[in-house]
Every structure is written in structure tokens, then in C-alpha cells.
Phi, psi and omega in degrees: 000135161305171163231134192273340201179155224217133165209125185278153188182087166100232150238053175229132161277144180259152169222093176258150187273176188253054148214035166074022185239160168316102158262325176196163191228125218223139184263151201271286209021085191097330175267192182223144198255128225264319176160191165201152160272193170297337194228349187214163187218133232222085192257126137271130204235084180085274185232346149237203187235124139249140216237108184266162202243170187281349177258039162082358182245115208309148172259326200190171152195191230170134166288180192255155174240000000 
């Protein structure tokens, strides 16, 4: 399943697909969401990005520039 739209709300991201259901809700702490794609999701959390999958599980990271 894809992901359509990424919403930050308090300190948690929703993260849903495109037809507007729930797939997982991901804790920010401290961080701030950087964007998303069809497949990933993009917080920076200090000096890097971490980079997460639509089942909620870090993929990669990467410094923040």
C-alpha cells in the first residue's frame, strides 16, 4: 500500500494511504517530518533524517544538511 499523506498531530505522524485509512502512526520525539513519498517518511531528529517504510520501520539515515 502506498502512502498518500503524512500528518503531524501533537507528537506523533499518521501516516495514510490513498484512500484515506490509517496505516501506522510513528513517534516524532523531538523530531520534525522532513516530507514523504509513496514509500517512506522523513523525520529529522537532531543532525540527521531518518528514513522510515510504510510498515513504520527505519530504512536508512542520512545526515541533515
Amino acid at each position: 500500500m502506498a502512502i498518500a499523506n503524512a500528518v503531524v498531530k501533537g507528537t506523533m505522524i499518521y501516516i495514510y494511504d490513498e484512500k484515506g485509512k490509517l496505516i501506522r502512526q510513528l513517534g516524532m520525539a523531538g523530531g520534525t517530518l522532513v516530507g514523504f513519498t509513496a514509500t517512506t517518511v522523513s523525520i529529522k531528529k537532531g543532525s540527521h533524517i531518518l528514513i522510515y517504510n510504510e510498515q513504520g520501520k527505519q530504512t536508512g539515515t542520512m545526515p541533515a544538511r
